[in-house]
C-alpha positions in Angstrom: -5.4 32.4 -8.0 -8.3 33.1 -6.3 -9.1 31.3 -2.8 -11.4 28.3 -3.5 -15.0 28.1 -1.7 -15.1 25.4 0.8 -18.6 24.0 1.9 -19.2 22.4 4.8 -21.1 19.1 3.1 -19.0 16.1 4.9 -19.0 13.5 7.5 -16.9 10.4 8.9 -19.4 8.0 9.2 -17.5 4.8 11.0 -14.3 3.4 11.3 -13.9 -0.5 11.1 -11.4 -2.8 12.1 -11.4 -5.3 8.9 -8.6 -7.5 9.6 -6.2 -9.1 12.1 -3.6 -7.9 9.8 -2.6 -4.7 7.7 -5.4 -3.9 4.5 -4.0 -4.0 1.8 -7.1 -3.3 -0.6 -10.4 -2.6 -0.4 -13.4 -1.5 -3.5 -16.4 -0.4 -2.8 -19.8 -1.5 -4.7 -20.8 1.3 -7.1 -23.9 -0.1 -7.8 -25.5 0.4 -4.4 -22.9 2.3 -2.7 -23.7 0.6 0.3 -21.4 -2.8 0.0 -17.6 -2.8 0.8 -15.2 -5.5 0.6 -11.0 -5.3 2.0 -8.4 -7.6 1.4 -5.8 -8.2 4.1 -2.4 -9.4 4.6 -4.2 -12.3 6.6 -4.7 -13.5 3.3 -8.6 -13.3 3.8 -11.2 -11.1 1.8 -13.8 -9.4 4.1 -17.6 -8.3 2.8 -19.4 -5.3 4.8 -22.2 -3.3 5.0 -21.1 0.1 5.3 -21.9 2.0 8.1 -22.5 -1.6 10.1 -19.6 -2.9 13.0 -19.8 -6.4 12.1 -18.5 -8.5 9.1 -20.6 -10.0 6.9 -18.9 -12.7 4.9 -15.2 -13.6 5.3 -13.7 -15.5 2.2 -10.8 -17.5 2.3 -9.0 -19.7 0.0 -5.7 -17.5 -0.9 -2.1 -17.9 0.9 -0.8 -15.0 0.4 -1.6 -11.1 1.1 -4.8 -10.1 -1.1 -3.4 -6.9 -3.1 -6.5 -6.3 -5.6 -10.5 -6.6 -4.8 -13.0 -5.8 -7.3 -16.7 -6.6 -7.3 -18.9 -7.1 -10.5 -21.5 -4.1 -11.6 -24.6 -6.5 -9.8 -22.7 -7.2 -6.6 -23.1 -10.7 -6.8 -19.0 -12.0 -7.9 -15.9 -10.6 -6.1 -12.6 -11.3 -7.9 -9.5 -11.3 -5.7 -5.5 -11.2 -6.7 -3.2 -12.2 -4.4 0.3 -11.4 -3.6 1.8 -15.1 -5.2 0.0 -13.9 -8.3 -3.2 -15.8 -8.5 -6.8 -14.7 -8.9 -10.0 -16.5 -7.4 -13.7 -15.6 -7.8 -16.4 -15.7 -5.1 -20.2 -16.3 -6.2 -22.0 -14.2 -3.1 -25.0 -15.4 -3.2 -24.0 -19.1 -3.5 -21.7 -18.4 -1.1 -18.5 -20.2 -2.7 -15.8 -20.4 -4.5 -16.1 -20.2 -8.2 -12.9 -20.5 -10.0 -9.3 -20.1 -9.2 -7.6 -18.7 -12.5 -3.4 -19.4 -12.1 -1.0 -17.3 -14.6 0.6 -14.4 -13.5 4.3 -14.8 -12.2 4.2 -11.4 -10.0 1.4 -9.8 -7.6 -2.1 -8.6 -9.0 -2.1 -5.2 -9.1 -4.8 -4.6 -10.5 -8.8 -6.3 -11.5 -11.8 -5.5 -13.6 -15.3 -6.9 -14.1 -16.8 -7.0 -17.9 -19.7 -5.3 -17.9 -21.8 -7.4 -19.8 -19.9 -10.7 -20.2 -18.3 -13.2 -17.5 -14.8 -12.2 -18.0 -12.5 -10.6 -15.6 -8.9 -8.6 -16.6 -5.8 -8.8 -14.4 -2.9 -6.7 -14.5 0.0 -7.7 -13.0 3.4 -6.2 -11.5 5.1 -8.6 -14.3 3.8 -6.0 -16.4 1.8 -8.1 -18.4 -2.3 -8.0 -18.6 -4.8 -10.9 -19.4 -8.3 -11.3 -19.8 -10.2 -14.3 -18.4 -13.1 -16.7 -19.0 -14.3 -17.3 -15.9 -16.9 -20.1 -17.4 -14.5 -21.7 -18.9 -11.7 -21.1 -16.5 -9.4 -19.9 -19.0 -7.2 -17.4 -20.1 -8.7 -15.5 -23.4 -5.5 -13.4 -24.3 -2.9 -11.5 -23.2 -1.8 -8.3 -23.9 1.9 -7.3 -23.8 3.4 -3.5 -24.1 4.0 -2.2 -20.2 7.0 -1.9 -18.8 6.4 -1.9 -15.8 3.9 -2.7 -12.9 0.2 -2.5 -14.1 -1.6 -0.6 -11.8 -4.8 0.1 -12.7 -7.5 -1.3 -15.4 -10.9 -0.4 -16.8 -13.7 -1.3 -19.4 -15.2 1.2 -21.5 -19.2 1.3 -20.7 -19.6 -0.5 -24.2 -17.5 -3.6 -23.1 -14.9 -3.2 -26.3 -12.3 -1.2 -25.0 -9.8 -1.6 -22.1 -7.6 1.2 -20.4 -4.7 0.3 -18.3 -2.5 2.8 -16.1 1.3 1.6 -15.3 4.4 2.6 -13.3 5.9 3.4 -16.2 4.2 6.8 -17.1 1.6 5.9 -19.7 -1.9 5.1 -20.3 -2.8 2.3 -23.0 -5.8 1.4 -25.1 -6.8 -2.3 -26.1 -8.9 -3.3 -28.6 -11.0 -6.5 -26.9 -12.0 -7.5 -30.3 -8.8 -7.3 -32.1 -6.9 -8.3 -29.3 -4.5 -5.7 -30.2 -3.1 -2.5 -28.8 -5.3 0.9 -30.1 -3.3 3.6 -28.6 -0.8 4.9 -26.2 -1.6 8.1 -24.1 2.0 10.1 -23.0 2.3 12.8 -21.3 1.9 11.7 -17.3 5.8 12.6 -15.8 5.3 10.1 -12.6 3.4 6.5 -12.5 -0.5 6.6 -13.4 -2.8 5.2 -10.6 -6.2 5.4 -12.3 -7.6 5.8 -15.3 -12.0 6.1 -15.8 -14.2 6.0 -18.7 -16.9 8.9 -19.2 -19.9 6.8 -18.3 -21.6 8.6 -21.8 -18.9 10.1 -24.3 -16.0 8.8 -25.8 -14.0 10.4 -23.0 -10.7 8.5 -20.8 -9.6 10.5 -17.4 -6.4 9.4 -15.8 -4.9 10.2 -12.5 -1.3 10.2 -11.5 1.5 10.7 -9.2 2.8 13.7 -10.8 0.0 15.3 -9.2 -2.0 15.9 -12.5 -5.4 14.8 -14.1 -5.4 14.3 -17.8 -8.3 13.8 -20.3 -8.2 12.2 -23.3 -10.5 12.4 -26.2 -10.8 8.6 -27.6 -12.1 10.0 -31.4 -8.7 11.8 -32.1 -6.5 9.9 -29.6 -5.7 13.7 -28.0 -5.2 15.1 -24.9 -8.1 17.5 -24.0 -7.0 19.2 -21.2 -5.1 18.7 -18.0 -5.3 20.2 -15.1 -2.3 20.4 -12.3 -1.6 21.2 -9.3 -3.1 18.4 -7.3 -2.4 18.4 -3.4 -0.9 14.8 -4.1 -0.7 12.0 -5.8 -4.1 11.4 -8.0 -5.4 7.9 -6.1 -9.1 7.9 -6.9 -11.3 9.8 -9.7 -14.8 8.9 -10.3 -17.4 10.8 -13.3 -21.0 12.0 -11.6 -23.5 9.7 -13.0 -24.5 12.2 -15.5 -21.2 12.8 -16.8 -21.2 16.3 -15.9 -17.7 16.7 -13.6 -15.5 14.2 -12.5 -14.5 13.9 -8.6 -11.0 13.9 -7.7 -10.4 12.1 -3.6 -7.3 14.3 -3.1 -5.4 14.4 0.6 -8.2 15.5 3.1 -10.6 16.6 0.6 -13.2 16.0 -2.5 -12.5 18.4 -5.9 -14.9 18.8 -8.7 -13.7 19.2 -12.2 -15.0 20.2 -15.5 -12.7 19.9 -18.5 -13.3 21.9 -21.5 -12.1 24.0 -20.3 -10.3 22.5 -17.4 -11.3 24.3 -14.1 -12.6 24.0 -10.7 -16.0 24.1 -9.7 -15.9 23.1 -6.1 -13.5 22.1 -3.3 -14.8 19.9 0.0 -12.8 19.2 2.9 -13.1 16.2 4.0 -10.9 14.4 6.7 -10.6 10.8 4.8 -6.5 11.0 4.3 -5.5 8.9 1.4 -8.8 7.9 -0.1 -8.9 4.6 -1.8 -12.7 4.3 -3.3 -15.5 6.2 -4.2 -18.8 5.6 -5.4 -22.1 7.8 -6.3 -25.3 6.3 -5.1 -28.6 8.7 -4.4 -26.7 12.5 -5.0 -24.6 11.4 -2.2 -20.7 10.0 -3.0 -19.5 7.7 -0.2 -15.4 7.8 -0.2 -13.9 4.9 1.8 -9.7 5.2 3.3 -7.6 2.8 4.9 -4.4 2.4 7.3 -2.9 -0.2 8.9 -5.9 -2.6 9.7 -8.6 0.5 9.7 -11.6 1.5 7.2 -13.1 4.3 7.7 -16.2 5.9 5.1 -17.2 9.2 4.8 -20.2 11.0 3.0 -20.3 13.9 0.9 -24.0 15.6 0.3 -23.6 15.8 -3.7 -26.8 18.6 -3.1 -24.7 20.8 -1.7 -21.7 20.6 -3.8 -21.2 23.0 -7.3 -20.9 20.3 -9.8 -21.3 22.8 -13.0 -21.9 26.5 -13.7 -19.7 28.9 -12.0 -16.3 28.4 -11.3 -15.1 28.0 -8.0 -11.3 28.1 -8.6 -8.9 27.7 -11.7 -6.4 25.3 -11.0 -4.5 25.6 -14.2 -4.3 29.6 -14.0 -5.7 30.1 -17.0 -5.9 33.6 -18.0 -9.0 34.2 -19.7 -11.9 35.9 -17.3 -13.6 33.6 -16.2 -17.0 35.4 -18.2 -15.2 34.4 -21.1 -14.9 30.5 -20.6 -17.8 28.6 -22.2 -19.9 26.8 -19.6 -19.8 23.0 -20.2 -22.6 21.9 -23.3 -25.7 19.8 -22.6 -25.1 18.2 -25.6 -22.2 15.7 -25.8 -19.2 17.0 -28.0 -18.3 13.3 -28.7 -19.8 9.9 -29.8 -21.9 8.0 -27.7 -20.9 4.6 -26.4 -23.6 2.2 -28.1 -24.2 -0.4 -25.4 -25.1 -3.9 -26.3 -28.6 -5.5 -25.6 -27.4 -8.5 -24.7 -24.5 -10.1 -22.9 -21.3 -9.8 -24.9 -19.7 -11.8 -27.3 -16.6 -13.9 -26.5 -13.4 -11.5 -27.7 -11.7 -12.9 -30.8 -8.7 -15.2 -29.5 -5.7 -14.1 -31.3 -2.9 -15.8 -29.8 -3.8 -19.7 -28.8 -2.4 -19.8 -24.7 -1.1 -23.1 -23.6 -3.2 -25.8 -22.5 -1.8 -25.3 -18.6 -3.1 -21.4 -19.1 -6.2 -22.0 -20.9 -7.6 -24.6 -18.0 -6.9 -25.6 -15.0 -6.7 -29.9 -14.1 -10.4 -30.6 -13.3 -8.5 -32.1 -9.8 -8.1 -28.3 -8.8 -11.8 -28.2 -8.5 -12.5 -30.1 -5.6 -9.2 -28.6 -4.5 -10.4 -24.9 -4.2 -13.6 -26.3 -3.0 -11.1 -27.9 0.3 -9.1 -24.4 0.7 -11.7 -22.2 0.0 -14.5 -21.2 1.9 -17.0 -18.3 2.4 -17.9 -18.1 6.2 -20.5 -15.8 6.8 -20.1 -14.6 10.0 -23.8 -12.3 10.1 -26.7 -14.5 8.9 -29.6 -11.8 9.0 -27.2 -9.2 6.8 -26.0 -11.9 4.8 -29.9 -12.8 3.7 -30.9 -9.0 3.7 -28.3 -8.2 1.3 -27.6 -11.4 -1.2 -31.1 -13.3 -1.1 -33.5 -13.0 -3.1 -31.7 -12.6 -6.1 -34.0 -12.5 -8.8 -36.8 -9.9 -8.6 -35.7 -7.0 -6.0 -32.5 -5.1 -5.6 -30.2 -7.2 -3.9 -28.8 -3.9 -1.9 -28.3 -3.1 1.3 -32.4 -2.2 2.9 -33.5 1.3 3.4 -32.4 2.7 6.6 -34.1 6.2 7.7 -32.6 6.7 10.9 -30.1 9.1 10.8 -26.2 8.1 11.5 -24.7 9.9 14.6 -22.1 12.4 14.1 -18.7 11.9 15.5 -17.6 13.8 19.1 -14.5 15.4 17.5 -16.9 17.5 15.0 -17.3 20.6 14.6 -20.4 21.7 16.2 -20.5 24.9 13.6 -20.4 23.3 11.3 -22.3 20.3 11.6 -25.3 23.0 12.4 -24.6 24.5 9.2 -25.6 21.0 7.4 -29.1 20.8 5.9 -31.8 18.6 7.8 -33.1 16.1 4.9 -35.9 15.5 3.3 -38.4 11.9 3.7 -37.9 11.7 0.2 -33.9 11.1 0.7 -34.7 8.4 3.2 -32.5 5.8 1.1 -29.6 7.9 1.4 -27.0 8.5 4.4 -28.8 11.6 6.7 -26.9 13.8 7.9 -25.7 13.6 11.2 -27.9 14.7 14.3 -25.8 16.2 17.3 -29.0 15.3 19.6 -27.6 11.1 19.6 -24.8 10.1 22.1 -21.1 8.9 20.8 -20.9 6.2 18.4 -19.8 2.9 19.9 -16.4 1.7 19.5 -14.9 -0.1 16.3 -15.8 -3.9 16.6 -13.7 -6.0 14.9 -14.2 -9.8 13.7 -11.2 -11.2 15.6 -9.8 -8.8 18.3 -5.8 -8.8 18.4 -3.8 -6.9 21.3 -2.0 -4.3 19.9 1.2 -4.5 19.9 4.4 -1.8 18.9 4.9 -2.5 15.4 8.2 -3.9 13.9 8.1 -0.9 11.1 6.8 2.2 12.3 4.4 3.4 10.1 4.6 6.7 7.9 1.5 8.4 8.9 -0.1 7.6 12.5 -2.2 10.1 14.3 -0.5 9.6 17.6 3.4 8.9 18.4 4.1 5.0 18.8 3.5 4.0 22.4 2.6 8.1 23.7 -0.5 9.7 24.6 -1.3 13.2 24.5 -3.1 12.8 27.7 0.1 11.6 29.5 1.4 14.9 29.3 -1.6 17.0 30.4 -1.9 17.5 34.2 -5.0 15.7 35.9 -8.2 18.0 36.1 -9.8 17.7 39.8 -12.6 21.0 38.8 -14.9 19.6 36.4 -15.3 23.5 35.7 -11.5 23.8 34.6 -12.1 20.7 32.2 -10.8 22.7 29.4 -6.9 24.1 29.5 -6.7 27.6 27.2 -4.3 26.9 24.7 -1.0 28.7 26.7 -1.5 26.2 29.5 -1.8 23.5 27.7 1.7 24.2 25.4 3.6 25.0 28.8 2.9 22.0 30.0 3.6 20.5 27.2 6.9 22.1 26.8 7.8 20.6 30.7 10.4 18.1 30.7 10.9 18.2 27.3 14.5 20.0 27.2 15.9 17.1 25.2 13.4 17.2 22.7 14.0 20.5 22.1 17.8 20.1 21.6 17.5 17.0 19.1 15.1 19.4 17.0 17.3 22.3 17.4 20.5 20.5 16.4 18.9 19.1 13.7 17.4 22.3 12.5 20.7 23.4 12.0 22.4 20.8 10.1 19.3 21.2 7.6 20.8 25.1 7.7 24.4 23.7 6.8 23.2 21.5 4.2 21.0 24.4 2.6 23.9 26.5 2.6 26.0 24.1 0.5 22.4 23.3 -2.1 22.2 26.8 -2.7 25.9 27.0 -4.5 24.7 24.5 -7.1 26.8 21.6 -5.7 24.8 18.3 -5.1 27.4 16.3 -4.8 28.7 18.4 -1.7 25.4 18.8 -0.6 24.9 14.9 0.1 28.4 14.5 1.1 27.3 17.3 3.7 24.9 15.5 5.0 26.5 11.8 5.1 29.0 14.0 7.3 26.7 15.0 9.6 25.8 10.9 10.3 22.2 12.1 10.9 19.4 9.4 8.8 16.8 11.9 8.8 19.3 14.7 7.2 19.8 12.7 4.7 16.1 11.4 3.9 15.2 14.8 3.6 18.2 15.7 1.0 17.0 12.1 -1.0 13.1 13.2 -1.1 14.3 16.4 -2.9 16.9 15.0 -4.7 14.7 11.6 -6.2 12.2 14.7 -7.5 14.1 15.3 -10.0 16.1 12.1 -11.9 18.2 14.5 -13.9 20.4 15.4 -10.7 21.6 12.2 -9.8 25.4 10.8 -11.4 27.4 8.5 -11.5 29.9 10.0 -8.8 26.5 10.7 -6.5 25.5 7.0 -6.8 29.0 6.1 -4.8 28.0 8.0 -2.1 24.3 7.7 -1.8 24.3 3.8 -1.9 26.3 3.0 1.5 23.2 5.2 2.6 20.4 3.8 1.2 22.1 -0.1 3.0 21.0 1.9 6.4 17.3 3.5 4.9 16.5 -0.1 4.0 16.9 -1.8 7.5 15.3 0.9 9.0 12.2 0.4 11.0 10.8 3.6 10.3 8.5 3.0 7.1 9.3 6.8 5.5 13.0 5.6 5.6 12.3 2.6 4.0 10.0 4.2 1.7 12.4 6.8 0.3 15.7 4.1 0.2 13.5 1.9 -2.3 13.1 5.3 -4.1 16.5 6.5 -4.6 17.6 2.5 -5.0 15.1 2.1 -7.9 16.3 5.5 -9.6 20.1 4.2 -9.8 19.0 1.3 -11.4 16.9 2.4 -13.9 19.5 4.7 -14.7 23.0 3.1 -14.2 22.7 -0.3 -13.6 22.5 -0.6 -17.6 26.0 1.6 -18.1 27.6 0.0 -15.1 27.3 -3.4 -16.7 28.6 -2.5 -19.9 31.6 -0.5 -19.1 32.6 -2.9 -16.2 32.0 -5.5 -19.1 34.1 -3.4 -21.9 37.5 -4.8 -22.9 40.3 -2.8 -21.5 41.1 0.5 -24.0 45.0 0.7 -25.5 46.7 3.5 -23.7 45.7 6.0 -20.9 42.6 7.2 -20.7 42.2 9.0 -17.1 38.9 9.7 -17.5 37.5 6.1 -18.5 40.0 5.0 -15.2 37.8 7.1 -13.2 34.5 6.1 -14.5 35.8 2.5 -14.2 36.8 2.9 -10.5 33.0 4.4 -9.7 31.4 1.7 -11.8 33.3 -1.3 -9.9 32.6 0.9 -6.3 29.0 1.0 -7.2 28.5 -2.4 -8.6 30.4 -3.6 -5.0 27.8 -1.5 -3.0 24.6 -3.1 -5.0 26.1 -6.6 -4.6 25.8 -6.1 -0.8 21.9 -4.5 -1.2 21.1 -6.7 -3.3 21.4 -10.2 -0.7 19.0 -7.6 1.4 16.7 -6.4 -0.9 16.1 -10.0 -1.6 15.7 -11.3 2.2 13.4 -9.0 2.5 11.2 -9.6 -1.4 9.2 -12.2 0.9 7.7 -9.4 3.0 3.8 -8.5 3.1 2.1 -5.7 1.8 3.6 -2.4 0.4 7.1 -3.0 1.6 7.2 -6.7 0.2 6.0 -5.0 -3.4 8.4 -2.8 -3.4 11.5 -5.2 -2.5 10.4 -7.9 -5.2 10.3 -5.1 -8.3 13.7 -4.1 -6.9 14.8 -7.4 -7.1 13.8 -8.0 -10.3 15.6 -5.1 -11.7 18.7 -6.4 -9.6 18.3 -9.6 -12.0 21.6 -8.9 -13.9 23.6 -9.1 -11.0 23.2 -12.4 -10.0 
């Protein structure tokens, strides 16, 4: 496969601290490009102007963590779900609250604007999705048919159609005005994250964990092409505009796909991590990424990016020359969405919801009026961006000074960007070297920072060290700069110990390999329980919960004491991959545990079924004891919180 083109075309433009707290969501407006809002674990939703230090608007209202954002195509309503399950909705330029909308038994996963009418879609982890009247505070309909967490939803351009993504592998279609399921998209091996609508053709895109990108043809209910291979998990895809490529925000860089047929046309390193937004305004796509209680936003020059034409790289190795793959048509291979002149109508209400669902007691009114406020914490913004609302473009203004480039880039290739163009005045410039250092990150309320109770997965520096610590003090303003040799020597001072933990562990990783290779698994783990080293053994589980096919009953018995110790670990990627392997086990087993452990005796002797009996009462003793932790720790915050309530949910049965 041949090595892709990278082009130079990409820029951090600031880095934000949104909350007091963790984010745990944030959606950017794609009508302007220019407005961002986050939700925290401080239960608060936060407005910005991107590429400005202070905080527009702060909304509050919600008691829990705010786990899904999403603002409405003209940026004047922002819908919020919370972690208790319940969904409010901000008017902007009024400045208040405008309905609270109570359902859901589980966290909001996931939200969705009409784009015509005033109704908003929820998806929820208790799998189940509903559309809202938010005039009438009610709940339209509900549709049923996930299994599991609902993780992402979408209207189709035309306002008929809804596509949801879930945990458990498949993408649906819902027919608003039937109020009825259309179709069911298979094929996705891990859980879905995102699905998008071609903004012109009857065309569906969905991204997921299994690292693949699949489109779907929504005439013939097909698959179209897919294309794998995906550095990670598939968070965020957008469609240009135009509909000519879609952009996939993969780990530390931007792809651009075409689909029929499914190839490559460009690849753009950029240094945004795990991105959670993009948007397209003025040929330029902003991408927006967030960890702990940091945003930072990036820019892409869409000018200088291959968005059709020749090939850059063939990420499905197809074997055709690439001379003989038809470029992508001007004309549209399918139907066009036909989009409505006016607002929409009201979808058909098939199933009558209870009066409690349908409306709220008008004594919640004045309620959410009491707990809810919008404090707008930057006047002049506030007025530039939400008033007037009737005449002009209620966007962010045009801003033609050009945005300073970070120290830590690349002076190369930061000369190697094009200057731009008065005409592209309304867009992000690119960066000028001449300006001095950005100013700090200013956040809203500062908070000392402390040593967090779980250490997180990814960090760019160790918990509580500095590289500088170890670097000798430079008196020579000359010898500012330590050649790479001196700086690793002493580096490598004082750090004997170091080296012996990674050396010891180095070889148990040996041992353990030694024993995979054989074909054993179940000696494998037992291997590396033996060894009474954590991080052997969360290495063995992140290969082992790849594949669900490798785990038995006999494994179970001696992976669960294990998992006890991931759980109450304060690293996060311990935690992360004990909720993994836990989950697997009882998807799997929890279902045949319960029934043979539940199975009159048999007549005779069976040594087999004695065996299988012993393993199913040793595991179903092991979950008994996870599962008074998993639920202690359901009422966490953010990720970790999500992940302990679905697990104990499926731990239900053994209560």
């Amino acid at each position: 496969m041949a090595t892709p083109v990278v082009t130079k075309t990409a820029w951090k433009l600031q880095e934000i601290v949104a909350h007091a707290s963790n984010v745990s969501s944030l959606v950017l407006g794609k009508a302007s490009g220019r407005l961002l809002a986050t939700g925290g674990d401080d239960c608060r939703v936060n407005l910005w102007s991107i590429n400005k230090p202070n905080c527009i608007m702060s909304l509050t209202g919600h008691t829990s963590p705010v786990e899904s954002v999403r603002l409405n195509t003209p940026e004047e309503l922002i819908v919020a779900g919370s972690q208790s399950g319940s969904i409010r909705v901000w008017d902007l330029e009024a400045a208040k609250i405008l309905r609270t909308l109570m359902g859901h038994k589980a966290n909001i996963c996931s939200l969705d604007f009409h784009p015509y009418g005033e109704f908003v879609a929820s998806g929820s982890q208790d799998t189940n999705i509903k559309l809202w009247d938010i005039r009438r505070k009610g709940c339209v309909f509900r549709y049923k048919g996930h299994t599991q967490a609902v993780r992402c939803l979408r209207f189709s351009p035309d306002g008929k159609w809804l596509a949801s993504a879930a945990d458990d592998h498949t993408v649906k279609l819902w027919d608003l005005t039937a109020g009825k399921m259309m179709s069911e998209f298979p094929g996705h091996t891990g859980p879905v994250n995102v699905v998008e609508f071609h903004p012109n053709e009857y065309l569906l895109a969905s991204g997921s964990s299994d690292r693949t990108i699949r489109f779907w043809d929504l005439e013939k209910f097909q698959v179209v092409s897919c294309i794998e291979g995906e550095p990670g998990p598939v968070r965020s895809v957008l469609f240009n505009p135009d509909g000519c490529c879609l952009y996939s925000g993969c780990q530390d860089s931007l792809r651009v796909y075409g689909w029929e047929p499914e190839r490559c046309f460009d690849v753009v390193v950029v240094s945004w991590g795990k991105v959670a937004d993009l948007a397209v305004c003025n040929d330029q796509l902003i991408g927006v990424a967030f960890s702990q209680s940091n945003v930072s936003s990036y820019v892409v020059d869409l000018t200088r990016v291959t968005r059709t034409g020749t090939v850059a790289q063939d990420p499905v190795q197809d074997s055709r020359p690439l001379a003989q793959q038809p470029a992508h048509p001007s004309a549209p291979l399918r139907r066009i969405y036909e989009r409505p002149g006016t607002a929409c109508s009201k979808p058909q209400r098939v199933k009558q919801n209870s009066e409690s669902e349908r409306r709220s007691p008008s004594s919640e009114d004045d309620r959410d009026e009491r707990e809810s406020r919008a404090e707008i914490q930057n006047a002049e913004e506030y007025n530039e961006i939400f008033q007037p609302k009737n005449s002009i473009s209620r966007t962010p203004p045009r801003r033609s000074e050009p945005f300073p480039a970070p120290p830590e880039d690349d002076m190369v290739s930061a000369k190697e960007v094009a200057k731009p163009s008065p005409a592209m005045d309304s867009q992000f410039p690119v960066p000028n070297l001449e300006v001095p250092p950005r100013p700090p990150a200013v956040s809203p309320t500062p908070v000392p920072k402390a040593e967090p109770a779980i250490i997180p997965a990814t960090r760019n520096e160790p918990i509580g060290l500095k590289a500088s610590d170890f670097l000798p003090a430079v008196k020579i303003p000359q010898q500012a700069e330590l050649v790479d040799e001196d700086a690793m020597s002493q580096i490598r001072k004082g750090h004997d110990t170091m080296c012996v933990v990674l050396t010891s562990r180095h070889k148990n990783l040996d041992t353990v390999r030694a024993v995979w290779t054989t074909g054993d698994i179940k000696t494998s783990v037992d291997s590396a329980v033996a060894i009474n080293d954590l991080s052997v053994v969360v290495d063995l589980l992140n290969i082992v919960n790849q594949k669900a096919s490798l785990w038995k009953l006999d494994l179970c018995t001696t992976v669960l004491p294990q998992i006890e110790k991931l759980l109450q670990s304060k690293y996060e990627s311990y935690v992360q991959t004990g909720c993994t392997s836990l989950k697997l086990i009882l998807q799997r087993f929890l279902p045949l545990i319960t029934d043979i452990l539940a199975a009159p005796p048999s007549v005779g002797v069976d040594i087999s079924r004695e065996e299988r009996l012993h393993k199913c009462r040793l595991c179903y003793r092991q979950l008994k004891s996870i599962s008074g932790l998993v639920k202690s720790k359901s009422g966490l915050s953010g990720r970790h919180g999500s992940a302990f309530r679905e697990l104990h949910l499926l731990m239900a049965s053994l209560d």
